[in-house]
FIVOKE-48425 format. One record per residue: x, y, z of N, C-alpha, C in turn. Coordinates in steps of 0.05 Angstrom, whole numbers, padded with zeros to 5 digits, always signed. Example, Ala and Ser with C-alpha at 12.3 -4.5 7.8 and 13.67 -1.06 7.14 Angstrom:
BEGIN
+00264-00114+00156+00246-00090+00156+00264-00066+00156+00257-00045+00142+00273-00021+00143+00258+00001+00157
//
This chain:
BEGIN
+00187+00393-00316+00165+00381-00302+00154+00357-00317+00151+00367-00337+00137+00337-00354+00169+00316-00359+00188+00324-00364+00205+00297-00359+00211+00289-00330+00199+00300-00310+00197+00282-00290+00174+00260-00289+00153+00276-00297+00135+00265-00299+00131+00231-00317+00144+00235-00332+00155+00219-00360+00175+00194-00343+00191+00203-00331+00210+00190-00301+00190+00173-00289+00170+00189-00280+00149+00170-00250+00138+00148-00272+00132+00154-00296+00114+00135-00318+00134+00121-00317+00161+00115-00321+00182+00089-00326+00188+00076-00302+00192+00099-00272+00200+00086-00248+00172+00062-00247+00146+00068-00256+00123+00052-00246+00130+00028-00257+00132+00033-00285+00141+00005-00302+00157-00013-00295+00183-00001-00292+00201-00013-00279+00197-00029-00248+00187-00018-00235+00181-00033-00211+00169-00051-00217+00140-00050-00233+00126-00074-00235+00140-00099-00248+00160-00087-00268+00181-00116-00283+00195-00126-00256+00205-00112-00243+00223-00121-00216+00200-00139-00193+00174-00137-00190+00157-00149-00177+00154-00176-00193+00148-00175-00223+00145-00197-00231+00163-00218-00227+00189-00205-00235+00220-00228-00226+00213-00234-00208+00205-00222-00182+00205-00229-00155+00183-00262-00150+00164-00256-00174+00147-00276-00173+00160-00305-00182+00179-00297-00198+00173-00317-00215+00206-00334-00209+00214-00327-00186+00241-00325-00179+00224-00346-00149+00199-00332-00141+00184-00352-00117+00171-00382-00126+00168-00373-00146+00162-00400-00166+00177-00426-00169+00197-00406-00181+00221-00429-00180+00235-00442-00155+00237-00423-00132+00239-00435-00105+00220-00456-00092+00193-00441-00098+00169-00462-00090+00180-00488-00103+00185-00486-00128+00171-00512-00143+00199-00535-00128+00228-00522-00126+00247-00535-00116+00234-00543-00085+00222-00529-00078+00221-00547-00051+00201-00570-00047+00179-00564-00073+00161-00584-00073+00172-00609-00083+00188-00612-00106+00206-00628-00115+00224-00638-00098+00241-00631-00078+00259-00639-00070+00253-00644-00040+00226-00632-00023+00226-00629-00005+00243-00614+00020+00243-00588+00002+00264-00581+00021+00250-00559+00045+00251-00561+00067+00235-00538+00078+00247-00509+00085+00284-00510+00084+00284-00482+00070+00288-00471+00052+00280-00474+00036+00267-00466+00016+00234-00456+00017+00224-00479+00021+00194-00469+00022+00187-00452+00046+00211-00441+00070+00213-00426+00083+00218-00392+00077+00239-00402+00059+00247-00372+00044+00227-00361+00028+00203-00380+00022+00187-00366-00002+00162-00358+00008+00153-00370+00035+00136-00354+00052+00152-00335+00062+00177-00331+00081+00174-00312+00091+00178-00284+00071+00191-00282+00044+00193-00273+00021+00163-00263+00014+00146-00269+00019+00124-00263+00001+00112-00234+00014+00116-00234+00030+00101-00206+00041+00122-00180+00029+00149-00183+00014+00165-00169+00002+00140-00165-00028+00130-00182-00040+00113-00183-00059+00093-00157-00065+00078-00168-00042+00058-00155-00028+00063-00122-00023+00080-00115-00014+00091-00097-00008+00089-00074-00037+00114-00085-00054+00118-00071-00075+00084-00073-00097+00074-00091-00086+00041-00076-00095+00031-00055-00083+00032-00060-00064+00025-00036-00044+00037-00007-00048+00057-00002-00059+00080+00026-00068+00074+00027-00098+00071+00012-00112+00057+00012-00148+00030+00018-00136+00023+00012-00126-00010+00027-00128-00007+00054-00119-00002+00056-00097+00000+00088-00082+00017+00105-00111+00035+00101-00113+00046+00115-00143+00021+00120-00166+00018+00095-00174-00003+00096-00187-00027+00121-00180-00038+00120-00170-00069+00130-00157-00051+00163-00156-00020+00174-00146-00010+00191-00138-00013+00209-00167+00001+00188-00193-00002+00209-00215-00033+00206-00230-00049+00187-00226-00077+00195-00237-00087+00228-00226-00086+00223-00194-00098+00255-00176-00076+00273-00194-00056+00271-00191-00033+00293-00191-00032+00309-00225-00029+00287-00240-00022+00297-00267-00048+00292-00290-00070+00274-00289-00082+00264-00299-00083+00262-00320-00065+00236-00334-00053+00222-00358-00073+00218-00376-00073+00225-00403-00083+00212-00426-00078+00193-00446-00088+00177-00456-00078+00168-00473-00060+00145-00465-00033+00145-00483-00017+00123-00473-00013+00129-00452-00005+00148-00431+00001+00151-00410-00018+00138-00389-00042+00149-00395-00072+00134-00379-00068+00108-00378-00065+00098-00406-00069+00067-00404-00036+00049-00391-00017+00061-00388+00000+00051-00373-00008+00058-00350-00011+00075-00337-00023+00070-00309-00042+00046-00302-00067+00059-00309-00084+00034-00311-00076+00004-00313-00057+00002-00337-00045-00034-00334-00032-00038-00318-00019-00013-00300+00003-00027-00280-00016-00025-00261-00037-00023-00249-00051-00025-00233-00061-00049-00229-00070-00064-00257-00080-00088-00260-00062-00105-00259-00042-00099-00271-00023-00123-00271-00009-00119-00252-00008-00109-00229+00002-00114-00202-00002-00122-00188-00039-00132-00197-00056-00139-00179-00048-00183-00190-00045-00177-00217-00043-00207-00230-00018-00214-00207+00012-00197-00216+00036-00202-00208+00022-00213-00171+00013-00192-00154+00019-00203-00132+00004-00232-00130-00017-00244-00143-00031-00271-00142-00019-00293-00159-00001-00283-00171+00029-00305-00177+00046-00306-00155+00049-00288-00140+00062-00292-00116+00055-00308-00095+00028-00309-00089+00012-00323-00077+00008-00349-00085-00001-00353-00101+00005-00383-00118+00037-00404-00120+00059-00376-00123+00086-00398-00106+00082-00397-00077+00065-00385-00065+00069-00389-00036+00055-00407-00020+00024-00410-00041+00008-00438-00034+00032-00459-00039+00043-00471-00051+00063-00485-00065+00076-00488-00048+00091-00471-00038+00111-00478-00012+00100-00479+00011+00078-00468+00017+00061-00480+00042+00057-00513+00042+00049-00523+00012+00043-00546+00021+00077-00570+00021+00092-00558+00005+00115-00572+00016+00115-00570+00044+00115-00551+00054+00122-00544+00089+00106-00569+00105+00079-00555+00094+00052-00582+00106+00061-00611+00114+00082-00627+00085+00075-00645+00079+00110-00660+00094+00120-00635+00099+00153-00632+00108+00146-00657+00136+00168-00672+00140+00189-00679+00117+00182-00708+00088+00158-00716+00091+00147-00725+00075+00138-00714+00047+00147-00726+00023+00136-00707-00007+00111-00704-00005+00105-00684-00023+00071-00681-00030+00070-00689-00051+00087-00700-00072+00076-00704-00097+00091-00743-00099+00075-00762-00112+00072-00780-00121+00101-00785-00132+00114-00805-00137+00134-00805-00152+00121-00798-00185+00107-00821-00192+00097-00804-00228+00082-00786-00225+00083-00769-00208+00068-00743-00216+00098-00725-00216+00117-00730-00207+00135-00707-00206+00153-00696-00229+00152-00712-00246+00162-00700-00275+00141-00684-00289+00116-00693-00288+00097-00662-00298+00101-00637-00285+00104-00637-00260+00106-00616-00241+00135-00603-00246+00156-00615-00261+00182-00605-00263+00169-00590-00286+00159-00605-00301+00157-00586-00330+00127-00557-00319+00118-00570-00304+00092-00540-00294+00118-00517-00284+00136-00522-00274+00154-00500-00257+00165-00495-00276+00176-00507-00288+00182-00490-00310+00178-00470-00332+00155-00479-00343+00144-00471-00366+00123-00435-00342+00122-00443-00318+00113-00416-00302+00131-00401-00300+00158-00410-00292+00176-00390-00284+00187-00376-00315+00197-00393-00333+00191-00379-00371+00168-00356-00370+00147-00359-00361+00123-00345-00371+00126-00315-00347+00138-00324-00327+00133-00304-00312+00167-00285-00331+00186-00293-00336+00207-00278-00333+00215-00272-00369+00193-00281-00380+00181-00271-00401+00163-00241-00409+00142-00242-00382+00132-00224-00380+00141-00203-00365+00163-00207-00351+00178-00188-00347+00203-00172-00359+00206-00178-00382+00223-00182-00402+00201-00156-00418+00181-00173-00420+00156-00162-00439+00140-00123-00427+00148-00123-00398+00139-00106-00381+00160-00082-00390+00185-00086-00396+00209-00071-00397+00218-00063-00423+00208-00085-00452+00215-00069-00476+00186-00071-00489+00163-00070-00480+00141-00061-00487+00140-00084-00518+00144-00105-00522+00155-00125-00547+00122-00136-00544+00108-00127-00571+00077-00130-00574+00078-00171-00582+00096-00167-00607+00096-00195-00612+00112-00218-00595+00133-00204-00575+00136-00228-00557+00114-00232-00540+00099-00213-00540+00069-00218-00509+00056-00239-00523+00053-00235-00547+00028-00253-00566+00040-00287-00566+00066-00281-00564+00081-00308-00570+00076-00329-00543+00067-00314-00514+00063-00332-00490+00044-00354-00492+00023-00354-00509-00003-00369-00514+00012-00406-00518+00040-00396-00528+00035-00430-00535+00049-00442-00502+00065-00420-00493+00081-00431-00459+00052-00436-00451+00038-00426-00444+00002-00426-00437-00009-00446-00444-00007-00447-00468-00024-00477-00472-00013-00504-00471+00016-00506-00466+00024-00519-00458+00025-00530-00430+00027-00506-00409+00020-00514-00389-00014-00519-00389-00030-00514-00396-00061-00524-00390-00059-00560-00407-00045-00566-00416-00045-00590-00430-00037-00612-00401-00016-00597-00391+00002-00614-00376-00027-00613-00350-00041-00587-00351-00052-00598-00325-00078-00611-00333-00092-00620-00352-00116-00625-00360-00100-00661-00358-00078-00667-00369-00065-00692-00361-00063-00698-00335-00060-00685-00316-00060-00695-00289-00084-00709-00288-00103-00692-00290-00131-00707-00271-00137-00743-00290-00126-00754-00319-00122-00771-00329-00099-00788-00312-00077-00783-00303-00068-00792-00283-00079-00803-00255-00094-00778-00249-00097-00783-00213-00126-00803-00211-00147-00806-00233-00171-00815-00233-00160-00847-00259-00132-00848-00264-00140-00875-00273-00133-00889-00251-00141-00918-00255-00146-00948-00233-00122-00949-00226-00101-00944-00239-00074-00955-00223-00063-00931-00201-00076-00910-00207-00073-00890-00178-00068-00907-00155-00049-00912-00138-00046-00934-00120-00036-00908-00096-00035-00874-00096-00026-00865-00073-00050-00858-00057-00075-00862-00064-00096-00848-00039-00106-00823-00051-00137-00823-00025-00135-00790-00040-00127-00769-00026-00118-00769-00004-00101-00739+00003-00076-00733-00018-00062-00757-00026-00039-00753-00052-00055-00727-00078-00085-00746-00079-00092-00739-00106-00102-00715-00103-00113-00703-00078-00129-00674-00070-00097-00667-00067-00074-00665-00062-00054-00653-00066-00044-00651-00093-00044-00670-00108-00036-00663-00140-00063-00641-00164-00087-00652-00141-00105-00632-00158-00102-00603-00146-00095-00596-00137-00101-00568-00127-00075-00558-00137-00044-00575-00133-00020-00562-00135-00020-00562-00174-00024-00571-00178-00037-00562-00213-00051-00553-00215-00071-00541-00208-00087-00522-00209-00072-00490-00194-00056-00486-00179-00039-00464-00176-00020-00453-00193-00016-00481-00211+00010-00476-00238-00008-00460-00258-00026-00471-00258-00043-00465-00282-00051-00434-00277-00063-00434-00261-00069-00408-00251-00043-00385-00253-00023-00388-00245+00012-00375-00244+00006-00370-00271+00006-00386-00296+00014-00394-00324-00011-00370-00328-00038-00371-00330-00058-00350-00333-00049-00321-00335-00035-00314-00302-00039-00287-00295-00010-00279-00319+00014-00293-00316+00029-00281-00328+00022-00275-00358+00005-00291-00367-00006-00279-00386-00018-00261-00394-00042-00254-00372-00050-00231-00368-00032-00211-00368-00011-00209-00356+00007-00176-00346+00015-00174-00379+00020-00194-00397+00034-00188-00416+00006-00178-00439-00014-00183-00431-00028-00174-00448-00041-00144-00442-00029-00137-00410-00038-00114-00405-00005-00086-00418+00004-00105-00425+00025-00097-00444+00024-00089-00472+00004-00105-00486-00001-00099-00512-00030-00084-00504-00039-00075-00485-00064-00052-00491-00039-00023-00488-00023-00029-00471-00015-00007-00468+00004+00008-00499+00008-00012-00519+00019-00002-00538+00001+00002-00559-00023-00012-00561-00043-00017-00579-00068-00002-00578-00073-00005-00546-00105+00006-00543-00116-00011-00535-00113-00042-00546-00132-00055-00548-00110-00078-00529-00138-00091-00520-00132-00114-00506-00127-00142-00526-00114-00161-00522-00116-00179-00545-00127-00199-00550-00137-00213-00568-00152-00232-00559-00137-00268-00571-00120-00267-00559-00101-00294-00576-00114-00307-00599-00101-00319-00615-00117-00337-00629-00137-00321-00656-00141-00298-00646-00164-00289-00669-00149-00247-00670-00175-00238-00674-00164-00211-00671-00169-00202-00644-00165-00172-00646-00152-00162-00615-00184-00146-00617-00191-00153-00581-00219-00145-00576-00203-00117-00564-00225-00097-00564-00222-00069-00545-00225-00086-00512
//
């Protein structure tokens, strides 16, 4: 009984690493269609996203099934609990490649992004889709010091996007501002992507630690 039980604790885990790929796999499709303008692509990653959604929807019900059913202590408690939360991060990385390919679609067959804005945006899809398939990496061998190691993919993407708005607000901006309300918001979704996967990985090191972490300094409860 208890090594089944021990079973439902890894099946949970495991699904949530397989949700994150899923994210970070939409990411990388988004970002190709925003780049390249392709609309299927940014087709496949809307109609894809409700697959997202879904496997939140089956991690929770699991979830909530062994809190009533077996009621976990300890490490067991707190893996539940983080896959709860970080399912909730994973599905709003999903959503964030899907704003992304919405607005390719929007902008179809015209780009949404600027010619010099589109090499920052190669490196934002990137350094998201790293962070997402990092933390799914991180979801699966429970690796305390690779979670800690995401802060610099992280702060690298917040560099790249704090550079945009120095781009879109200096004088030689020559595309308008629907261009620039499209490069501010579509960096502001990277950034956001880059956040949550951070988050799941830190709901990684409570689950080995206790403690939640606090980058940069010591680890808060």
């Amino acid at each position: 009984m208890r090594e089944a039980y021990h079973d439902q604790l890894g099946q949970l885990a495991e699904r949530l690493a397989d949700m994150c790929a899923m994210a970070g796999d939409a990411m990388e499709r988004a970002t190709s269609a925003l780049l390249g303008a392709d609309l299927g692509l940014a087709e496949q990653v809307i109609g894809d996203d409700v697959k997202i959604d879904d496997v939140r929807s089956s991690i929770e019900e699991q979830a909530y099934a062994l809190l009533a059913l077996q009621a976990p202590v300890a490490t067991d408690l707190r893996t539940v609990l983080a896959v709860i939360h970080a399912a909730e991060s994973v599905e709003r990385m999903g959503d964030l490649a899907l704003h992304v390919a919405k607005a390719a679609r929007r902008r179809h067959p015209n780009p949404v992004l600027a010619e010099n804005v589109k090499p920052y945006f190669a490196e934002m899809g990137r350094i998201a889709v790293h962070l997402a398939r990092e933390a799914t990496d991180i979801i699966r061998t429970q690796d305390v010091a690779r979670a800690r190691s995401l802060e610099d993919a992280d702060d690298a993407m917040d560099d790249l996007h704090r550079h945009l708005f120095t781009v879109i607000m200096d004088k030689e901006w020559e595309h308008g501002v629907p261009s620039a309300v499209d490069t501010t918001l579509l960096g502001r979704f990277y950034e956001r992507f880059a956040d949550h996967a951070v988050s799941v990985a830190k709901r990684t090191v409570f689950v080995v630690t206790g403690r939640m972490p606090g980058y940069g300094g010591s680890d808060e409860v």
